[in-house]
TILUMSE-837938 format. One record per residue: residue number from 1; residue in one letter; y, x, z of N, C-alpha, C, O in turn. Coordinates in nm, 4 decimals, padded with zeros to 6 digits. Example, Ala and Ser with C-alpha at 12.3 -4.5 7.8 and 13.67 -1.06 7.14 Angstrom:
[r 1 'A' [-00.5690 01.3190 00.7800] [-00.4500 01.2300 00.7800] [-00.3300 01.3200 00.7800] [-00.3319 01.4236 00.8465]] [r 2 'S' [-00.2250 01.2850 00.7080] [-00.1060 01.3670 00.7140] [00.0030 01.2900 00.7870] [00.1138 01.3409 00.8039]] 
END
This chain:
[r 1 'X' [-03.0921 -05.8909 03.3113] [-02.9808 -05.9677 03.2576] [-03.0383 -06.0890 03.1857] [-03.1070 -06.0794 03.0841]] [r 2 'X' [-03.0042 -06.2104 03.2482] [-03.0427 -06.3439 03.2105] [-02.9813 -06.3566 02.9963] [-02.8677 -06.3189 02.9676]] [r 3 'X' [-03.0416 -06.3909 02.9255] [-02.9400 -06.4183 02.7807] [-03.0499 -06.5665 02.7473] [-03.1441 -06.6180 02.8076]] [r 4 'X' [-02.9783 -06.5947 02.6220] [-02.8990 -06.6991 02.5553] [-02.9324 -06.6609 02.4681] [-02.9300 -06.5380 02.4625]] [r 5 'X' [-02.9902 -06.7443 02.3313] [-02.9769 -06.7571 02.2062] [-02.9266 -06.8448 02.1833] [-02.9739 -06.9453 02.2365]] [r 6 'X' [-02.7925 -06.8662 02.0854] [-02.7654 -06.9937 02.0647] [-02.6458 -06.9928 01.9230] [-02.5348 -06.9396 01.9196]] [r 7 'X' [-02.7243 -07.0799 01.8045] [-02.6067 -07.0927 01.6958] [-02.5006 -07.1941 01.7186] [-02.5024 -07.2997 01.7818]] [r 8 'X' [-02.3981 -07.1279 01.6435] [-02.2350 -07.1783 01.6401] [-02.2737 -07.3270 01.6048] [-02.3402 -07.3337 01.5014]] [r 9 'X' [-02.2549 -07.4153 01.6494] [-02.1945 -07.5529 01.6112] [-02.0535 -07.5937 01.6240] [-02.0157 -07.6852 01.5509]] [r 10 'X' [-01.9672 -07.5380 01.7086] [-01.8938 -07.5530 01.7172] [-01.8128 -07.6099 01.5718] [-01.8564 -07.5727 01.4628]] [r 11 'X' [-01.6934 -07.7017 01.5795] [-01.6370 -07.7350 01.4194] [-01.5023 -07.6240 01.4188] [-01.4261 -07.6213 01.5154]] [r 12 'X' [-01.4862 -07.5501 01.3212] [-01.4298 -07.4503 01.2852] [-01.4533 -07.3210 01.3786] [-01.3476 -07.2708 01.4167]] [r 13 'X' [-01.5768 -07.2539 01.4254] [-01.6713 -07.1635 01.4444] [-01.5926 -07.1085 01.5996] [-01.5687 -07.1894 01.6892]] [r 14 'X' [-01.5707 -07.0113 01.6074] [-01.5068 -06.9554 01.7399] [-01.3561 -06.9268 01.7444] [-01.2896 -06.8282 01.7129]] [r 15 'X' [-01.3267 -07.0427 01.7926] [-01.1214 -07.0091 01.6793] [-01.0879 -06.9804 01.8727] [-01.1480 -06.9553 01.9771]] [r 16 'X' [-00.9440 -07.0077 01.8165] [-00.8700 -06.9960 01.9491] [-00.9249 -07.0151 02.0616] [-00.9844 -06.9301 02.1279]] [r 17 'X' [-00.9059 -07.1382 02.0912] [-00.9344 -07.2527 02.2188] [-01.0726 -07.2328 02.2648] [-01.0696 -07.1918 02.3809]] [r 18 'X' [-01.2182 -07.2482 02.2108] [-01.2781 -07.2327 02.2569] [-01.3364 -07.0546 02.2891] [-01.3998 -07.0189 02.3885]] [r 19 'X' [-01.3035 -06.9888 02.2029] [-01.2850 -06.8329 02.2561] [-01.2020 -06.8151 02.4128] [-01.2364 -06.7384 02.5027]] [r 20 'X' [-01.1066 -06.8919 02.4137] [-00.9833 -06.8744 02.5342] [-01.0762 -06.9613 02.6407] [-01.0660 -06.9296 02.7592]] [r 21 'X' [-01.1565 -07.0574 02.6090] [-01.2372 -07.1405 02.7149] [-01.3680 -07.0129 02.7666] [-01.3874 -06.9756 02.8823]] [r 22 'X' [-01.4330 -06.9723 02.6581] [-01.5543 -06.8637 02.6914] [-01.4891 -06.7498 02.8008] [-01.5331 -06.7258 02.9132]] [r 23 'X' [-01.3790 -06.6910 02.7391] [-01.2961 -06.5892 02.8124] [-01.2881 -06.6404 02.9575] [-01.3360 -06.5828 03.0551]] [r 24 'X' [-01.2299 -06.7406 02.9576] [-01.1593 -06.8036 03.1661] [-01.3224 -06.7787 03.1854] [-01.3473 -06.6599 03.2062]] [r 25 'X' [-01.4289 -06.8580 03.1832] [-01.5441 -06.8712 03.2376] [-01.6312 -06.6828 03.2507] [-01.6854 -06.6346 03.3502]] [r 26 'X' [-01.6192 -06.6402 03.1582] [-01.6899 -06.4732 03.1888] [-01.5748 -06.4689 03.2680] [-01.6174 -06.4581 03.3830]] [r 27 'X' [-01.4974 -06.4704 03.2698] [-01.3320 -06.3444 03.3534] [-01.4328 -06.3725 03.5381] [-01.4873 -06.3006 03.6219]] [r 28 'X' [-01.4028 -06.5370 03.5149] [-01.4223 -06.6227 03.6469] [-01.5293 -06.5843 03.7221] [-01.5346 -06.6032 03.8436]] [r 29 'X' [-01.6459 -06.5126 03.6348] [-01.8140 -06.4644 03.6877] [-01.8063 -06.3063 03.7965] [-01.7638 -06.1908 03.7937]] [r 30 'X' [-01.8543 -06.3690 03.8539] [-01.8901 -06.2183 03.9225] [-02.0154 -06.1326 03.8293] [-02.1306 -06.1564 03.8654]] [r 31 'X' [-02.0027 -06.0653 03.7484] [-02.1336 -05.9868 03.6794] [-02.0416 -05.9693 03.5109] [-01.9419 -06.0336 03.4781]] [r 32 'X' [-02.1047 -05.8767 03.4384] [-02.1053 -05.8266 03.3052] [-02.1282 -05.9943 03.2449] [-02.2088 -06.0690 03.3005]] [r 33 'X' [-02.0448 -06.0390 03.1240] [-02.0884 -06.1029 03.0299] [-02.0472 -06.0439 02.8799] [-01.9392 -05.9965 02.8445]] [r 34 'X' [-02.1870 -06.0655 02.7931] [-02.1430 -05.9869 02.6768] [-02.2272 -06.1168 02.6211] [-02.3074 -06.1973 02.6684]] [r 35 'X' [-02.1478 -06.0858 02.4616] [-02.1959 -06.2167 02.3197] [-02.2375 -06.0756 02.2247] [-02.1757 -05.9691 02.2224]] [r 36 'X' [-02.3737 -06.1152 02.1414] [-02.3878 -06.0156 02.0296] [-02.4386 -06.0638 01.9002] [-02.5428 -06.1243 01.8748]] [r 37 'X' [-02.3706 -06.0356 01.8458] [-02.3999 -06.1105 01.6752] [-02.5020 -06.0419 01.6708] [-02.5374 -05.9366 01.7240]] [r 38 'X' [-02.5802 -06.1674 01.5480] [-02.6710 -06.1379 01.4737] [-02.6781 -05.9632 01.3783] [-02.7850 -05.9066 01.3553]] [r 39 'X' [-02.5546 -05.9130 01.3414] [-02.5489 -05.7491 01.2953] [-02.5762 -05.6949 01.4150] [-02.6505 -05.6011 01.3860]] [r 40 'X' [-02.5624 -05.6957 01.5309] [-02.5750 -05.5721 01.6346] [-02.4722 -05.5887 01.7334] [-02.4853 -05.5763 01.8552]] [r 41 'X' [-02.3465 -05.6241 01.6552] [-02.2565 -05.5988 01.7542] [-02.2514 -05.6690 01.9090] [-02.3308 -05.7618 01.9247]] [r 42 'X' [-02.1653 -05.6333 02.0247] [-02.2048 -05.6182 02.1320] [-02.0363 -05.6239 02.1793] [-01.9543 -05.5360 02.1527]] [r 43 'X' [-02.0115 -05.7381 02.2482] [-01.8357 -05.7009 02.3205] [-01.8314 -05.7861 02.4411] [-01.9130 -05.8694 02.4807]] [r 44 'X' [-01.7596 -05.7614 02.4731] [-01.7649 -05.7704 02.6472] [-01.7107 -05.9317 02.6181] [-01.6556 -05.9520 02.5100]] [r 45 'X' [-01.7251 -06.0359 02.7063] [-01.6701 -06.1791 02.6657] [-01.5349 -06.1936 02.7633] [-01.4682 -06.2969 02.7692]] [r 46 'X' [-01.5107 -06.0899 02.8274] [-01.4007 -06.0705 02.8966] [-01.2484 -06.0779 02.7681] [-01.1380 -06.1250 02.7957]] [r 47 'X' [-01.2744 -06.0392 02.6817] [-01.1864 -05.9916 02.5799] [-01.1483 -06.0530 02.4944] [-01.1728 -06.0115 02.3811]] [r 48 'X' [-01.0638 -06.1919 02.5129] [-01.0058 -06.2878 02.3529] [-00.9713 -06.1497 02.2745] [-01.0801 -06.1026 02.3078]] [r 49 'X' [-00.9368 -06.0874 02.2297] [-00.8851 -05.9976 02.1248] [-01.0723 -05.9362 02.0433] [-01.1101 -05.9260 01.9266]] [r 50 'X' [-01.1371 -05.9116 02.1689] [-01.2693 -05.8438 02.0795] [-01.3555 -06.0020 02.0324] [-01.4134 -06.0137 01.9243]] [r 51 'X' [-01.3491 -06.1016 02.1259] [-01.4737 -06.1945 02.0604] [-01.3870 -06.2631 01.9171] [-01.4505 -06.3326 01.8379]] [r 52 'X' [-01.2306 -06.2335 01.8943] [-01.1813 -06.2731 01.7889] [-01.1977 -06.2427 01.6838] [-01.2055 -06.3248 01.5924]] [r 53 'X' [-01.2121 -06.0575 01.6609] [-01.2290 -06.0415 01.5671] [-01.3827 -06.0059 01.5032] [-01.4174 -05.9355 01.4084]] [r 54 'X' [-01.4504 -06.0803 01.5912] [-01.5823 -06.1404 01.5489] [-01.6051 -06.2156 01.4440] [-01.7120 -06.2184 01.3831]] [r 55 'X' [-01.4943 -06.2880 01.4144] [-01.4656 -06.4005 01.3462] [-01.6260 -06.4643 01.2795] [-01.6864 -06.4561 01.1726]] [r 56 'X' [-01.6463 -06.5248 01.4050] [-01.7519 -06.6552 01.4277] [-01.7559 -06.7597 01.3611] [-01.6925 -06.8536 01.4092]] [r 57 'X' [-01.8242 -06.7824 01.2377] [-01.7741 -06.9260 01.2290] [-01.9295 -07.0206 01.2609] [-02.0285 -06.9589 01.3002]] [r 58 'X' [-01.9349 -07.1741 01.2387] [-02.0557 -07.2308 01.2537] [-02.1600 -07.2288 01.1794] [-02.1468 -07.2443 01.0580]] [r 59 'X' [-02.2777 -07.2105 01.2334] [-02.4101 -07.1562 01.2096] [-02.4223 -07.0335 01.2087] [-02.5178 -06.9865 01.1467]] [r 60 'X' [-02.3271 -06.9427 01.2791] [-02.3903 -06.7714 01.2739] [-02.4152 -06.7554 01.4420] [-02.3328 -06.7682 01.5326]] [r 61 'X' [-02.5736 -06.7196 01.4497] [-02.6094 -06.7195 01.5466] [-02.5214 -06.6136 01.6233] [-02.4382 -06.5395 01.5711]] [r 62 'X' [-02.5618 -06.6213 01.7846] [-02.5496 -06.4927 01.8647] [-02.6128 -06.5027 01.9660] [-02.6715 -06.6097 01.9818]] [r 63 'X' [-02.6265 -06.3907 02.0795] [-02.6717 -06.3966 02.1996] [-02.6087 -06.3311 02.3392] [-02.5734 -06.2169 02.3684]] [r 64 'X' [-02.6115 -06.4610 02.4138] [-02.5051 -06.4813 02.5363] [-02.5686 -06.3979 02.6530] [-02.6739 -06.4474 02.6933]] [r 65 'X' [-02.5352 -06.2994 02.7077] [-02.6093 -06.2058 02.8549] [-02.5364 -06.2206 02.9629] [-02.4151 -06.2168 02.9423]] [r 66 'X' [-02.5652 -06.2339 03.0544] [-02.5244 -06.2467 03.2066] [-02.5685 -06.1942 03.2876] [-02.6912 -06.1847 03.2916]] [r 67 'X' [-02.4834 -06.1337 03.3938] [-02.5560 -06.0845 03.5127] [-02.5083 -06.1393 03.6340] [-02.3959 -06.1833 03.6580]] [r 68 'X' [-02.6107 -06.1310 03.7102] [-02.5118 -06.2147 03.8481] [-02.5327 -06.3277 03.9487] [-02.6247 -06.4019 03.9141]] [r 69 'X' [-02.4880 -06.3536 04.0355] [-02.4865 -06.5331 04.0568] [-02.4334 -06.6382 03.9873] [-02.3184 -06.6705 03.9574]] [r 70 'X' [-02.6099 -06.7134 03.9560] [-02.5339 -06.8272 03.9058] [-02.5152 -06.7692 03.7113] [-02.4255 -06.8035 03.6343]] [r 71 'X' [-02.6065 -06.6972 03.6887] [-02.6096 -06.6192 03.5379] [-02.6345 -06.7663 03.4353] [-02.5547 -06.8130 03.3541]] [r 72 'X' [-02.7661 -06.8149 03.4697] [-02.8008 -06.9266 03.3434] [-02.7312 -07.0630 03.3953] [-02.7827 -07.1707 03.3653]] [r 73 'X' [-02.6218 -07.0578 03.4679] [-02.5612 -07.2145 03.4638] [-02.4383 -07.1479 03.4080] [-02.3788 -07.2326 03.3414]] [r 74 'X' [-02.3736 -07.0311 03.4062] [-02.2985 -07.0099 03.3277] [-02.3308 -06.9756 03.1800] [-02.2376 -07.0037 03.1047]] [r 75 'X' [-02.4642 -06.9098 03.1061] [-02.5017 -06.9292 03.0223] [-02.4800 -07.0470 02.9457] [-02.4371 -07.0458 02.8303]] [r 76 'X' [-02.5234 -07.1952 03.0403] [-02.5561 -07.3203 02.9797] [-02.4163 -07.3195 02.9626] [-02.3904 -07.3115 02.8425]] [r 77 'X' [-02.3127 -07.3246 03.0351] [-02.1601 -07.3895 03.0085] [-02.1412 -07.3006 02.8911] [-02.1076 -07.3646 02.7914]] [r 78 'X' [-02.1501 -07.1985 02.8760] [-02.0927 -07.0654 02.7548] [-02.1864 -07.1809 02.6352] [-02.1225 -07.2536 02.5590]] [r 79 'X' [-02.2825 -07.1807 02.6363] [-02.3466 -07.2415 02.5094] [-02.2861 -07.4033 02.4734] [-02.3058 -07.4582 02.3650]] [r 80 'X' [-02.2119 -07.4633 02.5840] [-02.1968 -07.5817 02.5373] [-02.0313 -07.6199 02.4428] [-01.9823 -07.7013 02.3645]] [r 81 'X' [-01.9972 -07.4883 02.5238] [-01.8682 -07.4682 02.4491] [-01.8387 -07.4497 02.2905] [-01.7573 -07.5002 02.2133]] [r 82 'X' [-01.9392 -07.3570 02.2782] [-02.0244 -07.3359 02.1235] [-02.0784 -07.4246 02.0147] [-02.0971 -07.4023 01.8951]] [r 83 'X' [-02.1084 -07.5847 02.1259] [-02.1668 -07.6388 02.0853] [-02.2944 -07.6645 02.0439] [-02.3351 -07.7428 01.9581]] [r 84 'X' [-02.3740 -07.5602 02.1428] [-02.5582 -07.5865 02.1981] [-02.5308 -07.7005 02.2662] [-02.4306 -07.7558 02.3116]] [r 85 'X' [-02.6520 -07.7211 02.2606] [-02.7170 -07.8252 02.4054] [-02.7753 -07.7348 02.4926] [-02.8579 -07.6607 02.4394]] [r 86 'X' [-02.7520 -07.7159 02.6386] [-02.7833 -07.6405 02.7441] [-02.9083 -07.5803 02.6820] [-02.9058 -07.4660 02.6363]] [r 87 'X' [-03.0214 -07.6584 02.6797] [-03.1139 -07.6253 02.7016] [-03.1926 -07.5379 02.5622] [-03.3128 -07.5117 02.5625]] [r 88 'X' [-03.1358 -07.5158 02.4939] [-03.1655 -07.4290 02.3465] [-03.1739 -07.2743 02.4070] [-03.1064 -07.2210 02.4951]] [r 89 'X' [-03.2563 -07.2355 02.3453] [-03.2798 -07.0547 02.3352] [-03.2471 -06.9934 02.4659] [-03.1863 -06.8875 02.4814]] [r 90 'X' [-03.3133 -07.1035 02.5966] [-03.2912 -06.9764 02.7008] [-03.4141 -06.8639 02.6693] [-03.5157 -06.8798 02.6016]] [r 91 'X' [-03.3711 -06.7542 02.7371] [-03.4626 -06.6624 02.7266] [-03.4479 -06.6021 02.8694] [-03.5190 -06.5078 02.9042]] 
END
């Protein structure tokens, strides 16, 4: 599984809109996508209701996993939404 390190820049952290943007793009993937905070936690990115009550705001890191075709160009789009620059914390 391809992942992602990448802190929140986003301006007002993971609110609606860009949660609802992360969501279409995992739904859209053929493969598992999961986001995991810096505590541990672990939720499927399929799920506006679970990455919500994450309540993300900017500068709290996390890490983006993919499986699949086409894993780290969807990585890069997931991180830019966030407000990375593509190219930060591939792993």
């Amino acid at each position: 599984m391809a992942s992602r390190s990448v802190v929140i820049r986003a301006e007002g952290g993971a609110h609606a809109r860009p949660v609802a943007e992360l969501v279409r793009m995992a739904t859209a993937h053929q493969g598992p996508v999961e986001l995991t905070t810096a505590e541990g936690r672990t939720v499927d990115l399929g799920s506006v209701l679970a990455v919500m009550d994450l309540a993300l705001a900017p500068g709290d890191e996390v890490v983006l996993s993919a499986e699949g075709p086409d894993a780290g160009r969807l990585l890069d789009a997931l991180a830019r939404v966030l407000g990375a620059p593509p190219e930060a914390g591939l792993r």
